[in-house]
Each structure stands twice: as C-alpha cells, then as structure tokens.
mmCIF file as gemmi writes it, N, C-alpha and C atoms, coordinates in Angstrom:
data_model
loop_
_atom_site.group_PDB
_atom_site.id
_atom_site.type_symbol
_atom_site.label_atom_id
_atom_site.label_alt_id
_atom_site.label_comp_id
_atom_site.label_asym_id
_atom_site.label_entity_id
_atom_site.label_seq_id
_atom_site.pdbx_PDB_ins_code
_atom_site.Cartn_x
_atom_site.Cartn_y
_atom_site.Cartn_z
_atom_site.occupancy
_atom_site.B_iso_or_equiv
_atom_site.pdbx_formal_charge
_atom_site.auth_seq_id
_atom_site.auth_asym_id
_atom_site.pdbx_PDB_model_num
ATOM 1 N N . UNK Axp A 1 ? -34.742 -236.929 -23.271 1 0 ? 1 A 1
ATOM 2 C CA . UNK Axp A 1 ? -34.082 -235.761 -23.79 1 0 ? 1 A 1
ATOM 3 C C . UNK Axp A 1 ? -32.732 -235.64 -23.092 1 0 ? 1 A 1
ATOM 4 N N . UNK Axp A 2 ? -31.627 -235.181 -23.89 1 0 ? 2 A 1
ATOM 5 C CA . UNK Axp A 2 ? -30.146 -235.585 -23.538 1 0 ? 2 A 1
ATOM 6 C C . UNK Axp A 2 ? -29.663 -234.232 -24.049 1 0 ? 2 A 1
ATOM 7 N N . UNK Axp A 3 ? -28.903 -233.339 -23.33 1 0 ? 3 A 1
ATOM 8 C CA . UNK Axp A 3 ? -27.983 -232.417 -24.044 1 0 ? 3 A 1
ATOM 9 C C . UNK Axp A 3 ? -26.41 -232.638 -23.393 1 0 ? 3 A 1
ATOM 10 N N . UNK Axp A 4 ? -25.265 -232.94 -23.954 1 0 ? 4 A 1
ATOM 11 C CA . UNK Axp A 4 ? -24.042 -232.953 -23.753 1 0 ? 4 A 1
ATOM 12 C C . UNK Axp A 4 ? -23.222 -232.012 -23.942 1 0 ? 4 A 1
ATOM 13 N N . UNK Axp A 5 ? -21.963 -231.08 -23.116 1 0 ? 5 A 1
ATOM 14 C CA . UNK Axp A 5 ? -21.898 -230.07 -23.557 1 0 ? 5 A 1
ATOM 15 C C . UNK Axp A 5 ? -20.467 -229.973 -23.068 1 0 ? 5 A 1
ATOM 16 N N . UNK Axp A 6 ? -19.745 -229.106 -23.663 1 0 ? 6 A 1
ATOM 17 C CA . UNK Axp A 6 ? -17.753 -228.999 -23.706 1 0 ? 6 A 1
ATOM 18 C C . UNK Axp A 6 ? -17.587 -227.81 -23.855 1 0 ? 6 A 1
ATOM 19 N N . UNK Axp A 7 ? -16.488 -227.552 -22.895 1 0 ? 7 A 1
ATOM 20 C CA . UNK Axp A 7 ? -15.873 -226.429 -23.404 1 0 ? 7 A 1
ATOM 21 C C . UNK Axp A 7 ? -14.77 -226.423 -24.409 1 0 ? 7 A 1
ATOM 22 N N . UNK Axp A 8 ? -14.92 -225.433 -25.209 1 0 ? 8 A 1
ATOM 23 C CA . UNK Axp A 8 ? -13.903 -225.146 -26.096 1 0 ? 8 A 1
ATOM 24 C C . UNK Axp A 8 ? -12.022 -225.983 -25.931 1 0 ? 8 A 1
ATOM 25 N N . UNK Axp A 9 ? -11.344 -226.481 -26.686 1 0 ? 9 A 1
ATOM 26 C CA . UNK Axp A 9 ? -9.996 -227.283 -26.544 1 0 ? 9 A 1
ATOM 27 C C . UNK Axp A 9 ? -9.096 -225.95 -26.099 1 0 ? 9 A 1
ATOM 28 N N . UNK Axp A 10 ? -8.461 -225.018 -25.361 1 0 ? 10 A 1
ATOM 29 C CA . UNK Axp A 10 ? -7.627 -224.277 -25.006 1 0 ? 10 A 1
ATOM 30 C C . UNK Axp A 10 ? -6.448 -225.269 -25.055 1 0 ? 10 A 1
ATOM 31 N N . UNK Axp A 11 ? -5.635 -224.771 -25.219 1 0 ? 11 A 1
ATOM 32 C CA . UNK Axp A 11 ? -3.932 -225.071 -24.892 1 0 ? 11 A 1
ATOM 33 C C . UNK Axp A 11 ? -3.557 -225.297 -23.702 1 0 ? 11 A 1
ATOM 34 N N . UNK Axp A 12 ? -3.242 -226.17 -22.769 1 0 ? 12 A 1
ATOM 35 C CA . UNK Axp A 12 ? -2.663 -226.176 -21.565 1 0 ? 12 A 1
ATOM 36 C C . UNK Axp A 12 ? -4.196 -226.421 -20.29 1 0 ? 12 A 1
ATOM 37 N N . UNK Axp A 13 ? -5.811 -226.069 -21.174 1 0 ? 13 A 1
ATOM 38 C CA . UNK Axp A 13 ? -6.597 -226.05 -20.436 1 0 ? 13 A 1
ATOM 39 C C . UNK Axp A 13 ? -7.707 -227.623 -20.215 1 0 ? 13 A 1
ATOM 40 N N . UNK Axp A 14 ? -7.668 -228.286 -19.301 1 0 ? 14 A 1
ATOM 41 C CA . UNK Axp A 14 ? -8.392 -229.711 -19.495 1 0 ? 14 A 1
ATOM 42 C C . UNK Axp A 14 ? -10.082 -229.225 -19.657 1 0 ? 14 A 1
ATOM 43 N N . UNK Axp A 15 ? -10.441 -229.811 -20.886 1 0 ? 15 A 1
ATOM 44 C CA . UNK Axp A 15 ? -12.05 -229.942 -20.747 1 0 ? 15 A 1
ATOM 45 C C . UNK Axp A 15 ? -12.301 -230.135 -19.901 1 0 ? 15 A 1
ATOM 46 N N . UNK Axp A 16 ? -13.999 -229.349 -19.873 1 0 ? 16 A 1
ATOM 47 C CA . UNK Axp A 16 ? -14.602 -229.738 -18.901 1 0 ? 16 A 1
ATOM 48 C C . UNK Axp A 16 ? -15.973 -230.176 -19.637 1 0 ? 16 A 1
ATOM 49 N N . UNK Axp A 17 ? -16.82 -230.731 -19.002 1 0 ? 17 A 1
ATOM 50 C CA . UNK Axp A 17 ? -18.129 -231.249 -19.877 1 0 ? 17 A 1
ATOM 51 C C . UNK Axp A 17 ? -19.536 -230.806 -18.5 1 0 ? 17 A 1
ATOM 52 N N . UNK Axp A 18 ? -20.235 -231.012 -19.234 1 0 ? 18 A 1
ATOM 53 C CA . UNK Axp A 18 ? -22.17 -231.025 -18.901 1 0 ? 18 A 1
ATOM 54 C C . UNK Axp A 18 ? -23.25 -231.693 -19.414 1 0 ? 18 A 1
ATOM 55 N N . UNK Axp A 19 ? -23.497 -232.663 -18.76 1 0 ? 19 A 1
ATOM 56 C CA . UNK Axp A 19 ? -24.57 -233.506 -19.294 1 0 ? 19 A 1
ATOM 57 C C . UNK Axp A 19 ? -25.722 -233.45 -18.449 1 0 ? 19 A 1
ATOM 58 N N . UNK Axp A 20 ? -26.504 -232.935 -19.183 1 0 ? 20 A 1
ATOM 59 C CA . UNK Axp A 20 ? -28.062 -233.417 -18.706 1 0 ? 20 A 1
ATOM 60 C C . UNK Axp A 20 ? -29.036 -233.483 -19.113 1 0 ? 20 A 1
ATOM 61 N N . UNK Axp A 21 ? -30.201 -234.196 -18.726 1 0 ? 21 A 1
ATOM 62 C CA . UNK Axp A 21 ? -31.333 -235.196 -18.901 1 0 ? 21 A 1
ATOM 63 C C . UNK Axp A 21 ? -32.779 -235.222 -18.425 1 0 ? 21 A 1
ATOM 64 N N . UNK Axp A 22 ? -33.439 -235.47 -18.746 1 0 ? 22 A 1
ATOM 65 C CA . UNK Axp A 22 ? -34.757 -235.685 -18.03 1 0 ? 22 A 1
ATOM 66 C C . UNK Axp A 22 ? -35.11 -237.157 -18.421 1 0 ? 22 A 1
ATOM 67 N N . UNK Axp A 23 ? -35.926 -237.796 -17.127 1 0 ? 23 A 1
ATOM 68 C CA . UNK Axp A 23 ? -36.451 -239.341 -17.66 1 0 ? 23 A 1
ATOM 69 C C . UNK Axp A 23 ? -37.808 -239.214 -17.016 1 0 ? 23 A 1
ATOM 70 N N . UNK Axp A 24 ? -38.496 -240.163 -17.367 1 0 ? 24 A 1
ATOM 71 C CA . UNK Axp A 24 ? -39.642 -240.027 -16.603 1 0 ? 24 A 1
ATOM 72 C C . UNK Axp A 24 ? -39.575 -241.655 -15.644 1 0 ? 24 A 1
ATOM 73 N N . UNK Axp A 25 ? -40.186 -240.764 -14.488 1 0 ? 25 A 1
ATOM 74 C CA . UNK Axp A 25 ? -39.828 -241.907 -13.652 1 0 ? 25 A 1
ATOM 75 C C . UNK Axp A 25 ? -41.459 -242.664 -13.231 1 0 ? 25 A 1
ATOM 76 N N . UNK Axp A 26 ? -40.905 -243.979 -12.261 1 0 ? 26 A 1
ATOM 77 C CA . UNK Axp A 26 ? -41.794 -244.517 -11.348 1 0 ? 26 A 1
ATOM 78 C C . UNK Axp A 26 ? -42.658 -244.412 -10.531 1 0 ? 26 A 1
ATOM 79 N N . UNK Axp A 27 ? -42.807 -242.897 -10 1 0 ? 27 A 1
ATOM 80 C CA . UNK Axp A 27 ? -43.517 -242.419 -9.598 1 0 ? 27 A 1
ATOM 81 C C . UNK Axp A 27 ? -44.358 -241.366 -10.226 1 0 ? 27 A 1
ATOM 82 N N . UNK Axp A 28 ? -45.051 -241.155 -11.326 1 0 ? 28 A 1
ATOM 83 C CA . UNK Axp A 28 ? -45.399 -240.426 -11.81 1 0 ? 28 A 1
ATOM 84 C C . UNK Axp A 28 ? -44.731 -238.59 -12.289 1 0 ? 28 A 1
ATOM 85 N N . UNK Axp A 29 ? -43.595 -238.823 -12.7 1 0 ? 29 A 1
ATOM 86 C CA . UNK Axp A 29 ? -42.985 -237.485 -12.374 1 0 ? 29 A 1
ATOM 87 C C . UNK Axp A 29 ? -41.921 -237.685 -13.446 1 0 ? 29 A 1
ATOM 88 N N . UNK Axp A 30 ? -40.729 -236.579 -13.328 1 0 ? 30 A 1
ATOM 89 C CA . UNK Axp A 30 ? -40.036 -236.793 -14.095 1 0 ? 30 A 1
ATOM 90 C C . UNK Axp A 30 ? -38.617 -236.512 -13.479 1 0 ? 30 A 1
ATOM 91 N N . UNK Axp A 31 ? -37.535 -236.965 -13.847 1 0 ? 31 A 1
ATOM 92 C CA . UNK Axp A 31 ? -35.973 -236.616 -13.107 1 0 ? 31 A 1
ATOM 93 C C . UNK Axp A 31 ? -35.068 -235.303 -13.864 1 0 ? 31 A 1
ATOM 94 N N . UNK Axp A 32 ? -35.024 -234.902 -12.887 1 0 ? 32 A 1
ATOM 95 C CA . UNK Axp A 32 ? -33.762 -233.978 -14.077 1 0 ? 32 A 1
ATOM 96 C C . UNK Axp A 32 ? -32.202 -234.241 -13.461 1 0 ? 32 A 1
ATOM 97 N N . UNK Axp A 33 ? -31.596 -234.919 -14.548 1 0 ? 33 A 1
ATOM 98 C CA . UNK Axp A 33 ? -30.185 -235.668 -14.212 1 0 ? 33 A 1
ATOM 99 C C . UNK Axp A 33 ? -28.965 -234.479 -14.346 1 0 ? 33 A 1
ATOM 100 N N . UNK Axp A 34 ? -28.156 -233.982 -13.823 1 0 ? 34 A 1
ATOM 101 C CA . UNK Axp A 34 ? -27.654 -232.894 -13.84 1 0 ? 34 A 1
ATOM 102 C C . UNK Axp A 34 ? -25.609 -233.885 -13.543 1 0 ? 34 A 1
ATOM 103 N N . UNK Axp A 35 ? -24.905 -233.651 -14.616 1 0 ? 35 A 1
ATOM 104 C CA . UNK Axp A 35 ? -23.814 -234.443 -14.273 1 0 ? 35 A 1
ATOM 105 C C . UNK Axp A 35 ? -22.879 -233.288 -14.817 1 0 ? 35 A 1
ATOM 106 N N . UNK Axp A 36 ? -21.463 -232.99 -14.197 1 0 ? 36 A 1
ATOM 107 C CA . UNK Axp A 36 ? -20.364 -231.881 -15.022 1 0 ? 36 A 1
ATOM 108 C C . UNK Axp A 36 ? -19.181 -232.85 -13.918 1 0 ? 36 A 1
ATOM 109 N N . UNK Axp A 37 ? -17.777 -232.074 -15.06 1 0 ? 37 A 1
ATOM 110 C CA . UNK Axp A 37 ? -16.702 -232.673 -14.191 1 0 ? 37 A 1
ATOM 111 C C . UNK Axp A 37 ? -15.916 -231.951 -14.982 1 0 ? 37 A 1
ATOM 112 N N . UNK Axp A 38 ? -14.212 -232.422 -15.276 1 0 ? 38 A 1
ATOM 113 C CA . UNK Axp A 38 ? -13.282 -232.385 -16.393 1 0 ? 38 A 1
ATOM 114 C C . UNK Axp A 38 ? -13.364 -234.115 -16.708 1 0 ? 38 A 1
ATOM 115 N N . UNK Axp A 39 ? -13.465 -233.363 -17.937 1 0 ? 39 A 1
ATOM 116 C CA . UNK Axp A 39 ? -13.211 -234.903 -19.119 1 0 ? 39 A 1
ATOM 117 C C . UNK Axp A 39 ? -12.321 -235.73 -19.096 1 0 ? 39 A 1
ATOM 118 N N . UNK Axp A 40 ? -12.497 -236.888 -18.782 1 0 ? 40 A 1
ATOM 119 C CA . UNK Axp A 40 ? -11.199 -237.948 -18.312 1 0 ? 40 A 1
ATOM 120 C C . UNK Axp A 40 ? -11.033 -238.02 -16.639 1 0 ? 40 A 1
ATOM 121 N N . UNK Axp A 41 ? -11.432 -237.172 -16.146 1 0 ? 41 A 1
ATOM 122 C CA . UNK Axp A 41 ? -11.244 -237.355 -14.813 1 0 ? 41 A 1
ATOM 123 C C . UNK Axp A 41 ? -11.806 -238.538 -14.068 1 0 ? 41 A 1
ATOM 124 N N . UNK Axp A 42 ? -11.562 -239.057 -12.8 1 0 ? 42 A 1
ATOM 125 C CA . UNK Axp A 42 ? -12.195 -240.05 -12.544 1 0 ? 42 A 1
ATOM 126 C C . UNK Axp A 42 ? -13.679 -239.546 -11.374 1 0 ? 42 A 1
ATOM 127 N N . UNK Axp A 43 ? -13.621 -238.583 -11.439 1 0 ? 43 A 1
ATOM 128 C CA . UNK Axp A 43 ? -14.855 -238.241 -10.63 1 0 ? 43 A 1
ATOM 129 C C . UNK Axp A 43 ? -15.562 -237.194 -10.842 1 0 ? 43 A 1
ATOM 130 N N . UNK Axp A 44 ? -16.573 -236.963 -10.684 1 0 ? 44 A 1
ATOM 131 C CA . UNK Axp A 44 ? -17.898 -235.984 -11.705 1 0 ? 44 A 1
ATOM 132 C C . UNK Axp A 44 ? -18.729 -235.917 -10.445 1 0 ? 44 A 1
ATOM 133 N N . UNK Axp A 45 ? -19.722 -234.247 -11.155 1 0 ? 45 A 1
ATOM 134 C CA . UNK Axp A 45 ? -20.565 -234.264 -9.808 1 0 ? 45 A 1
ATOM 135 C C . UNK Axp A 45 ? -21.889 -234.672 -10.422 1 0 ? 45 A 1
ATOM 136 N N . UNK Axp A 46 ? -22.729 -235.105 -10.02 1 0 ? 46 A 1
ATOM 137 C CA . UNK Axp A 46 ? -23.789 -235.635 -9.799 1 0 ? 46 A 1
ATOM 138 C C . UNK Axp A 46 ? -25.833 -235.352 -9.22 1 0 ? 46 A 1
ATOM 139 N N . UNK Axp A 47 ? -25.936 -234.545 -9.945 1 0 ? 47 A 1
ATOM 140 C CA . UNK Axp A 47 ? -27.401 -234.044 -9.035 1 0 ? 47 A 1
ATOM 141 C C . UNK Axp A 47 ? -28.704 -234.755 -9.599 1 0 ? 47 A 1
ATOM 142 N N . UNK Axp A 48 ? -29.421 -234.769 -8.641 1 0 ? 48 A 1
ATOM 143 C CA . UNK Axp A 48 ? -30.962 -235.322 -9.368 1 0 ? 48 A 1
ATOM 144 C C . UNK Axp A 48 ? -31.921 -234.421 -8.58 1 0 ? 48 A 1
ATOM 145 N N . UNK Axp A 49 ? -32.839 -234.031 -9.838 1 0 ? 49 A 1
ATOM 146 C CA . UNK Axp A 49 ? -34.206 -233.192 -9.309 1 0 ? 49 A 1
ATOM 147 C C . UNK Axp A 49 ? -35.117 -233.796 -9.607 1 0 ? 49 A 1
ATOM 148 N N . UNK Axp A 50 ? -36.577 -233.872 -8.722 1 0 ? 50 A 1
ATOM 149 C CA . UNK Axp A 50 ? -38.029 -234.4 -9.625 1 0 ? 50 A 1
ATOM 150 C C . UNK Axp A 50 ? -38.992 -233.063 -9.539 1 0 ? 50 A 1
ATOM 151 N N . UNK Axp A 51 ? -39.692 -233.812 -10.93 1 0 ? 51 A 1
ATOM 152 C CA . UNK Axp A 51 ? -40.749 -232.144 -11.019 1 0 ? 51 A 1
ATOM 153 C C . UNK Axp A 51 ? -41.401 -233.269 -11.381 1 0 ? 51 A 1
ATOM 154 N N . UNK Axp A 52 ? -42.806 -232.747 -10.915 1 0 ? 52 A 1
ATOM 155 C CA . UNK Axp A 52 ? -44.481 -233.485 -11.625 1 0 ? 52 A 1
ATOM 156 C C . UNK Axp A 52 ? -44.348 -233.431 -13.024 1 0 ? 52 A 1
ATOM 157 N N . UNK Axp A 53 ? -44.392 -232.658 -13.118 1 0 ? 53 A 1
ATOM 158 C CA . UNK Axp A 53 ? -44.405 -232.667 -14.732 1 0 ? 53 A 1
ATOM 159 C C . UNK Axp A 53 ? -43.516 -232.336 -15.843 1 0 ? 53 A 1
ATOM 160 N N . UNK Axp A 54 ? -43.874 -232.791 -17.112 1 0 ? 54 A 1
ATOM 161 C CA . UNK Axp A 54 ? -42.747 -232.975 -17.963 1 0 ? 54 A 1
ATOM 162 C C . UNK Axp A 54 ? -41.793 -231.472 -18.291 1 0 ? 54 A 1
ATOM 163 N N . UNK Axp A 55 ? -43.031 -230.713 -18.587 1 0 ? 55 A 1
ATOM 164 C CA . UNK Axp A 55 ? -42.873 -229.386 -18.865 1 0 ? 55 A 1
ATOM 165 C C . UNK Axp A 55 ? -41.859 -228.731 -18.336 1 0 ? 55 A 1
ATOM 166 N N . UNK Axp A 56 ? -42.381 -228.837 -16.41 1 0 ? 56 A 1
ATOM 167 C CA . UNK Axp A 56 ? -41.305 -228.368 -15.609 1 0 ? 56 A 1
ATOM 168 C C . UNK Axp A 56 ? -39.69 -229.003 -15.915 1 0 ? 56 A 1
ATOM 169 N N . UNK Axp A 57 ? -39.774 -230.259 -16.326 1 0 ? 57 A 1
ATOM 170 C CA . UNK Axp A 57 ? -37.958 -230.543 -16.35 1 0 ? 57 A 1
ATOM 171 C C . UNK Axp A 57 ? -38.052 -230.215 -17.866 1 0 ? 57 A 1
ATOM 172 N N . UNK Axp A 58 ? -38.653 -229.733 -18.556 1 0 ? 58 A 1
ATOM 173 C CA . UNK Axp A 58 ? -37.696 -229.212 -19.519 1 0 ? 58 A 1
ATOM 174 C C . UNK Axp A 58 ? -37.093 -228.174 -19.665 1 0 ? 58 A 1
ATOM 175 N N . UNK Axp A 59 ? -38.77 -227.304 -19.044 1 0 ? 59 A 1
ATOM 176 C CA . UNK Axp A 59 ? -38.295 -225.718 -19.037 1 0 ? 59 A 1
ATOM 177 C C . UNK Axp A 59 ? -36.558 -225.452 -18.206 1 0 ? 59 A 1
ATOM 178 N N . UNK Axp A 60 ? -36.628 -226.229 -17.006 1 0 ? 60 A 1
ATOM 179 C CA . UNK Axp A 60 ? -35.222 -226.485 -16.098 1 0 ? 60 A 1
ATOM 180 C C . UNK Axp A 60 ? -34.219 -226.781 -16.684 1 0 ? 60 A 1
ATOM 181 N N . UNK Axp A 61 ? -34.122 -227.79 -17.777 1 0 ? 61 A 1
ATOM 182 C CA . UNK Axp A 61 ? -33.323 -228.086 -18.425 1 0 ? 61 A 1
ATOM 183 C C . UNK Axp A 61 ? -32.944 -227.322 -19.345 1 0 ? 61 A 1
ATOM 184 N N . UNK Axp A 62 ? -34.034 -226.782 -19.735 1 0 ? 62 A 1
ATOM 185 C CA . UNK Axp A 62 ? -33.691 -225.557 -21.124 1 0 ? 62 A 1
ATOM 186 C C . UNK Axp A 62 ? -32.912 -224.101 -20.427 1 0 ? 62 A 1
ATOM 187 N N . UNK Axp A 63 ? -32.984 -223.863 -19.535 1 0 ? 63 A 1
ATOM 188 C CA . UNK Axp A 63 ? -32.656 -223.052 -18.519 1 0 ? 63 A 1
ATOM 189 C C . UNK Axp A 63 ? -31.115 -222.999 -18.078 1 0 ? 63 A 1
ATOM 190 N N . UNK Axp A 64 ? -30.74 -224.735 -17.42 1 0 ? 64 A 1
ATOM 191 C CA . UNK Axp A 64 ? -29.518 -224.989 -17.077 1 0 ? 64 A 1
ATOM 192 C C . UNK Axp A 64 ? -28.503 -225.032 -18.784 1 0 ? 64 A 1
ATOM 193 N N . UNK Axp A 65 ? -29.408 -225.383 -19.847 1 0 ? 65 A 1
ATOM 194 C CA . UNK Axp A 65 ? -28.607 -225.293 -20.88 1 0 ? 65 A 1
ATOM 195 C C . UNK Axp A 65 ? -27.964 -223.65 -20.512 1 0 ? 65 A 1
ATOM 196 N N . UNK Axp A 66 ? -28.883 -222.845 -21 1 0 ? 66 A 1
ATOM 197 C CA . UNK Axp A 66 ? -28.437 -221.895 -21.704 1 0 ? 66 A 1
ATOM 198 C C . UNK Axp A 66 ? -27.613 -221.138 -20.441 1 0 ? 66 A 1
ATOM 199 N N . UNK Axp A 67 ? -27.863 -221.187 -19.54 1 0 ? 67 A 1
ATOM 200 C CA . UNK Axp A 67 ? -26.111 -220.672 -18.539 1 0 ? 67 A 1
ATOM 201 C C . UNK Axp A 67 ? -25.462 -221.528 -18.191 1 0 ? 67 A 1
ATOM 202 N N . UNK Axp A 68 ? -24.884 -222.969 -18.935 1 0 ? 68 A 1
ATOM 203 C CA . UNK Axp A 68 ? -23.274 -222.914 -19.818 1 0 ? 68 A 1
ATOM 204 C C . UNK Axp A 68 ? -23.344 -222.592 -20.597 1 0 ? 68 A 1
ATOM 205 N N . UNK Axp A 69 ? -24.21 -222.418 -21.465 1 0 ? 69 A 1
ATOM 206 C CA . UNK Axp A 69 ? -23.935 -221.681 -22.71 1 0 ? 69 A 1
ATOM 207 C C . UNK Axp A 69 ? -22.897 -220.111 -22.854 1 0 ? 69 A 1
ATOM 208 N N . UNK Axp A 70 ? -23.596 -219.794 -21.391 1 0 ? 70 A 1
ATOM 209 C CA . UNK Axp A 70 ? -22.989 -218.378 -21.333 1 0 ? 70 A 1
ATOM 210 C C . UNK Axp A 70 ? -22.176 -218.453 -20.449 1 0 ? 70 A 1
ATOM 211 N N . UNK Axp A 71 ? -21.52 -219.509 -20.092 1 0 ? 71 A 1
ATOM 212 C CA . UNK Axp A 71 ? -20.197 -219.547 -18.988 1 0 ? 71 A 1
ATOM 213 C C . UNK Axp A 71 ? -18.998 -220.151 -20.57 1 0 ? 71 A 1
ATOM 214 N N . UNK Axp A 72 ? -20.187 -220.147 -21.892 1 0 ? 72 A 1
ATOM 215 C CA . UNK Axp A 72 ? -18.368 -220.83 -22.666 1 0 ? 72 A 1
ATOM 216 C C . UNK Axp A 72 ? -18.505 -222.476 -23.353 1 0 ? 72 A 1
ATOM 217 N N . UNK Axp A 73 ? -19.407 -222.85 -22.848 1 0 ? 73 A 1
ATOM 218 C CA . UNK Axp A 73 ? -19.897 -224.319 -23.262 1 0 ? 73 A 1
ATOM 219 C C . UNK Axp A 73 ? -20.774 -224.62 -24.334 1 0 ? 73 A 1
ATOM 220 N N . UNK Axp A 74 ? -20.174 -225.338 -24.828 1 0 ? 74 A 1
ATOM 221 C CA . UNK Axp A 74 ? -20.626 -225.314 -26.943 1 0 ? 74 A 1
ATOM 222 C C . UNK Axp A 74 ? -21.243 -226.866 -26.596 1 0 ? 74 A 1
ATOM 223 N N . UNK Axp A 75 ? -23.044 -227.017 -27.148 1 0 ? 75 A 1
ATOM 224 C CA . UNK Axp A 75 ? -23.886 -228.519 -27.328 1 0 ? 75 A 1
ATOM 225 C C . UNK Axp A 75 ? -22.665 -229.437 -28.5 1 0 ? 75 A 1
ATOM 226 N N . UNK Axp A 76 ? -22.274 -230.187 -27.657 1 0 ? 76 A 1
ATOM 227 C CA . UNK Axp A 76 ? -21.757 -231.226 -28.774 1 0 ? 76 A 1
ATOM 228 C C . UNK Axp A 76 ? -22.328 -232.573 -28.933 1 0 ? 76 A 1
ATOM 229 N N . UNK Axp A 77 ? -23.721 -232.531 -28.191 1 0 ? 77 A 1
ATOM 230 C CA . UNK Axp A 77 ? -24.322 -233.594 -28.436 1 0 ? 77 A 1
ATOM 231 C C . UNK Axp A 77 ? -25.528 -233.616 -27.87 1 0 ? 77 A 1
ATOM 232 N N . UNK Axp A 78 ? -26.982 -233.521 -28.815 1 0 ? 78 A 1
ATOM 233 C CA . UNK Axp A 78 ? -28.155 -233.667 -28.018 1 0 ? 78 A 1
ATOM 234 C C . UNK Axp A 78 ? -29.515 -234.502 -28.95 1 0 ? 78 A 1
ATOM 235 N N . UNK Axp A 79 ? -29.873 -234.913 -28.165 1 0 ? 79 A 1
ATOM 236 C CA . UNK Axp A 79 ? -31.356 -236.18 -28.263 1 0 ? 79 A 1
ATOM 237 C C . UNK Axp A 79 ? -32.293 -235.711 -28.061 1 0 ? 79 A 1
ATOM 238 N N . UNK Axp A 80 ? -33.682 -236.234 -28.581 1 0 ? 80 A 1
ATOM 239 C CA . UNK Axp A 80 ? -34.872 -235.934 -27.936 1 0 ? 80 A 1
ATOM 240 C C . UNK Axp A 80 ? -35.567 -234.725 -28.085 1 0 ? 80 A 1
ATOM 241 N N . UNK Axp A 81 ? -34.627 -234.027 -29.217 1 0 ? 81 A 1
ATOM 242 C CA . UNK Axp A 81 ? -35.412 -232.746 -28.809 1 0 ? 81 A 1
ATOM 243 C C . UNK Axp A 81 ? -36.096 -232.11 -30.552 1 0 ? 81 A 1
ATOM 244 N N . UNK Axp A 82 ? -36.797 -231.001 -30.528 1 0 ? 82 A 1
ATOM 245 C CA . UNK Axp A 82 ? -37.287 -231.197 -31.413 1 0 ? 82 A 1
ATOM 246 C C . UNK Axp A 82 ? -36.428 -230.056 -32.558 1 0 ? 82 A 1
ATOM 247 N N . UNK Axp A 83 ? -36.229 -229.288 -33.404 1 0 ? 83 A 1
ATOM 248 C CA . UNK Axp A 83 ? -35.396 -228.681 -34.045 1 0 ? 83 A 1
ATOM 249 C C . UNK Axp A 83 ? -35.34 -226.906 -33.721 1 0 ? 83 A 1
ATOM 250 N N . UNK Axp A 84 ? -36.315 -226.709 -33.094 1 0 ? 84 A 1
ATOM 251 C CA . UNK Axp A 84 ? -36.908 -225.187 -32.718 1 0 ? 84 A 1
ATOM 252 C C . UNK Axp A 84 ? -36.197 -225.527 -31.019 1 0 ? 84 A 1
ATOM 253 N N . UNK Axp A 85 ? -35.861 -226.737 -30.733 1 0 ? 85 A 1
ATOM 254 C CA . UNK Axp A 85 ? -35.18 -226.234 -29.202 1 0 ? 85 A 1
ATOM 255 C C . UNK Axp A 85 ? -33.866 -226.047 -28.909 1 0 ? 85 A 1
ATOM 256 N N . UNK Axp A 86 ? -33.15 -226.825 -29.962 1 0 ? 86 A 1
ATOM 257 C CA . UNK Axp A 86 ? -31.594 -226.52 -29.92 1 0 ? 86 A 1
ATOM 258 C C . UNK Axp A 86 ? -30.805 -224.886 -30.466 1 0 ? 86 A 1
C-alpha cells in the first residue's frame, strides 16, 4: 500500500511531497516507510516504523494521511488500497 502526496503549485512556492508505505517484512511484521522533502530537491527525510501487525501500519498510515491532508496536501497518487479508503 502506497499513498503519494503534493502540495498545491503556488507561484513563487517549491512543492513539497509525502510518500508513504507499508511492506511486510522479514521478520514477521510490517514497515511503515514515512519519506517528505521539496520536490526536486536533492535530499528528503526518511523514517521507518515496525508494527506486528498489518492493521496497526495501516491504521498509522491512514492517520499520517489524513494530517497532510489537513496541513494542504492533495493524494496524487495511491496503490493497494481498496476504494472505501481513499
């Protein structure tokens, strides 16, 4: 599951973006991939979480969506998910 996310094109203002993820990993568990920066830039920040279970990184993920949502940040791109979650 993948959600990608932008802020609005302002005049004079550089995007900024939000990407994040869940995978299931090697150890029985799952990752929650947490990446933001400005767009084009050469450096981005970077976080990783594990939760046991799937549930937990989604609910997290569904969570971190929706406050960018409310800092201004419009989904311009998401995977994996089912039509009742976007």
């Amino acid at each position: 599951m993948r959600i990608y996310m932008q802020t609005p094109p302002l005049s004079g203002v550089p995007l900024r973006f939000f990407q994040i993820q869940i995978q299931e990993d090697m150890i029985d568990g799952w990752t929650l991939i947490r990446e933001s920066g400005t767009q084009g830039a050469r450096s981005s920040t970077l976080k990783k979480v594990h939760y046991e279970c799937r549930e937990d990184a989604e609910e997290a993920l569904f969570a971190l969506r929706d406050r960018q949502i409310h800092k201004g940040f419009k989904t311009t791109f998401a995977t994996g998910m089912s039509p009742t979650d976007s």
